[in-house]
C-alpha positions as CSV (number, residue, x, y, z in Angstrom):
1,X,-8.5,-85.9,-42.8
2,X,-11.7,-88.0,-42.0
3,X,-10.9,-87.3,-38.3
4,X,-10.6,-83.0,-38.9
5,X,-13.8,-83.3,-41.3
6,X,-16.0,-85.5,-38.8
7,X,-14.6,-83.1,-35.9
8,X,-16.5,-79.9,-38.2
9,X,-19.2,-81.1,-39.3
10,X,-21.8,-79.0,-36.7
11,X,-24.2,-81.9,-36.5
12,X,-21.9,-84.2,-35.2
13,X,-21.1,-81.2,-32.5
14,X,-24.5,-80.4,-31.7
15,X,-25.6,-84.1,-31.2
16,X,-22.3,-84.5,-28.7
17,X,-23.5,-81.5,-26.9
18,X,-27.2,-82.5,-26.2
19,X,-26.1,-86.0,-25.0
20,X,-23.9,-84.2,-22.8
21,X,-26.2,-82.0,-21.4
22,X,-28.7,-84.8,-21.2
23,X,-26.1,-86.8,-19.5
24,X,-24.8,-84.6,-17.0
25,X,-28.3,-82.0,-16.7
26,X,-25.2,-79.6,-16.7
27,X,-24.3,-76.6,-19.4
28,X,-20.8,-77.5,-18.2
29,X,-19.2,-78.5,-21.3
30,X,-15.1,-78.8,-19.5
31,X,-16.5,-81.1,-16.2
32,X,-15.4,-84.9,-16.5
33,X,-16.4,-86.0,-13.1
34,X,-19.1,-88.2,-13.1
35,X,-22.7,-87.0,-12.1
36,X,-24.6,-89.1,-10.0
37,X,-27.9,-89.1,-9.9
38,X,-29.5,-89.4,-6.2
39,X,-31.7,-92.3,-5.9
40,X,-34.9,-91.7,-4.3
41,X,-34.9,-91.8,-0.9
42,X,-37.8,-93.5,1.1
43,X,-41.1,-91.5,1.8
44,X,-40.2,-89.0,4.5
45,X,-43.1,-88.2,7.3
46,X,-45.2,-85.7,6.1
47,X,-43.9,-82.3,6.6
48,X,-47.3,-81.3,8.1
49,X,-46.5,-82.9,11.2
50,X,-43.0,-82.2,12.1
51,X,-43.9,-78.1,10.9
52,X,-47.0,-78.0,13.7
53,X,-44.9,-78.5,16.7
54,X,-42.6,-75.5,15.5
55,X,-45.6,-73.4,14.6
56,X,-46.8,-71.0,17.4
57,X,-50.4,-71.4,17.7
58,X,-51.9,-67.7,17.1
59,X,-50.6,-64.1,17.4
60,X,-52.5,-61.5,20.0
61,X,-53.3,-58.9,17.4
62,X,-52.5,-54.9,18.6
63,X,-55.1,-52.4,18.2
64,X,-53.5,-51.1,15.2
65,X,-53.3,-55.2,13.5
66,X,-56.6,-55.0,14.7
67,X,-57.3,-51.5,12.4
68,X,-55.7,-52.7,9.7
69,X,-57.5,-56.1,9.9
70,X,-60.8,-53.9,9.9
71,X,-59.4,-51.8,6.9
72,X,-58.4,-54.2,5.0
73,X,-61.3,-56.0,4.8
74,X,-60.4,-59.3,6.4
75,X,-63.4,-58.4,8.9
76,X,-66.5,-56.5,9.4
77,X,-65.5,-54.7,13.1
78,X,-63.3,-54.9,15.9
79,X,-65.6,-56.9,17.8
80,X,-65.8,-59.8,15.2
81,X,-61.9,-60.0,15.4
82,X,-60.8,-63.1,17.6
83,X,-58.1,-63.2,20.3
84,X,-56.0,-65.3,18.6
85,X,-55.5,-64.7,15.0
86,X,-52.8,-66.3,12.6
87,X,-49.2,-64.2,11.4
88,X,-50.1,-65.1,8.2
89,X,-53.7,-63.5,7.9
90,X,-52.0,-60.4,9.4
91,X,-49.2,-60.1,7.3
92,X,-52.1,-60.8,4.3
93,X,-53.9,-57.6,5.8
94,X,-50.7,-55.9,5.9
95,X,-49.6,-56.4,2.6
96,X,-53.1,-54.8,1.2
97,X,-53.0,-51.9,3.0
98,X,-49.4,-51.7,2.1
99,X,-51.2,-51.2,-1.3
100,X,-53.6,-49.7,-0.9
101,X,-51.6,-46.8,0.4
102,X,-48.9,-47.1,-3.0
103,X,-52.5,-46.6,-4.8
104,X,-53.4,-43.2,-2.9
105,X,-49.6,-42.4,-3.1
106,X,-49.9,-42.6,-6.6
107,X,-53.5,-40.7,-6.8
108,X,-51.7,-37.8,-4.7
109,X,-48.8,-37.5,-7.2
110,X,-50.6,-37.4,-10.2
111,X,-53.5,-35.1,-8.8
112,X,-50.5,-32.7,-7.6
113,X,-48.7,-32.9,-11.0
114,X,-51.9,-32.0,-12.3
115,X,-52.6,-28.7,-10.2
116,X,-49.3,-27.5,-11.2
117,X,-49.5,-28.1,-14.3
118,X,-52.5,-25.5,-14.1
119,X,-50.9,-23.1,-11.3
120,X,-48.1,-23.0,-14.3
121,X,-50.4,-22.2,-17.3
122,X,-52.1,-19.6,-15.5
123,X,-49.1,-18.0,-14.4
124,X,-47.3,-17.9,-18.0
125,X,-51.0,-16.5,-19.1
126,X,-50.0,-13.4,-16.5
127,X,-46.8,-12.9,-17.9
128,X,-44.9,-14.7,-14.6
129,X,-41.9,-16.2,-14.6
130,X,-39.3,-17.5,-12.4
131,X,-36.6,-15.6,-15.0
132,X,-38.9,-12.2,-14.4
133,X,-39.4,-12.2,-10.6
134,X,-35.1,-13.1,-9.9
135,X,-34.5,-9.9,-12.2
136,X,-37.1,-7.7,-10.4
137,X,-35.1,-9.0,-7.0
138,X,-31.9,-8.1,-8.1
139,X,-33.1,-4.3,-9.0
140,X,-34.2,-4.8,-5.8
141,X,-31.4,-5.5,-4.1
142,X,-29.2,-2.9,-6.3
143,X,-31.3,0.0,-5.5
144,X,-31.1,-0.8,-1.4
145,X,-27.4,-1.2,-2.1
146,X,-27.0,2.7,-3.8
147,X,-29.3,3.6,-0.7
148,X,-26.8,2.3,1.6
149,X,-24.1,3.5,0.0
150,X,-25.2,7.3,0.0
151,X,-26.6,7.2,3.7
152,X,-23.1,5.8,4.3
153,X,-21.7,8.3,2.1
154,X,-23.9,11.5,4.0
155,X,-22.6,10.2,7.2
156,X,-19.1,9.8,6.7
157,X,-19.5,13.9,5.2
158,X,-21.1,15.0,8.6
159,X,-18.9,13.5,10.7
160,X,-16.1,15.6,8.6
């Protein structure tokens, strides 16, 4: 009975579940293999120097990374730009113009939901509507269909 009540008590559960989490670093309460902990290795060389002899040394910009360079601020004009610049201060220029343009993207949408929200107004203010204009088609179409149908009708008579 001492074994059941120890087994419920929630403090005793809890405190078995934090050392085992502490233990292990692991949320996996059903794992019994033991977790070793790597010991720390010796001081590799610095990554600095293994990186630079895999790194190509510059990039020959294009005339258009040379635009965007320009537009995106990175220089003044084409002329200051060197032959050789890094990938990473391209792709930097890149990715700004990249938003730049989402910013004027949005600007466009919003002005454009704007001017029909206006084009809309003023056509409800003149009485127009897209239920009005499909109904004045159809009579359209019906009336050039009873045309049709007595020019058919007067031919087929003469030709009796």
């Amino acid at each position: 009975m001492n074994f059941v009540r120890s087994r419920l008590f929630g403090g005793n559960f809890i405190g078995q579940r934090c050392r085992q989490v502490s233990e292990t670093w692991s949320h996996r309460g059903m794992c019994d293999k033991p977790q070793v902990k790597a010991e720390p290795s010796p001081p590799a060389a610095p990554a600095q120097a293994t990186r630079a002899g895999f790194r190509v040394p510059g990039y020959r910009p294009s005339e258009m990374d040379k635009k965007i360079l320009v537009w995106s601020g990175r220089f003044k004009t084409l002329d200051q730009i060197p032959e050789l610049v890094s990938f990473e201060m391209i792709d930097a220029a890149r990715n700004r113009i990249r938003v730049k343009a989402c910013y004027v993207m949005i600007g466009i949408t919003i002005g454009s939901c704007l001017v029909m929200v206006i084009l809309g107004k003023r056509a409800a203010g003149r009485h127009e509507s897209l239920t009005g204009q499909n109904m004045e088609k159809k009579a359209k179409w019906r009336e050039e269909l009873i045309k049709e149908r007595e020019a058919a009708l007067t031919l087929s008579e003469k030709a009796q």
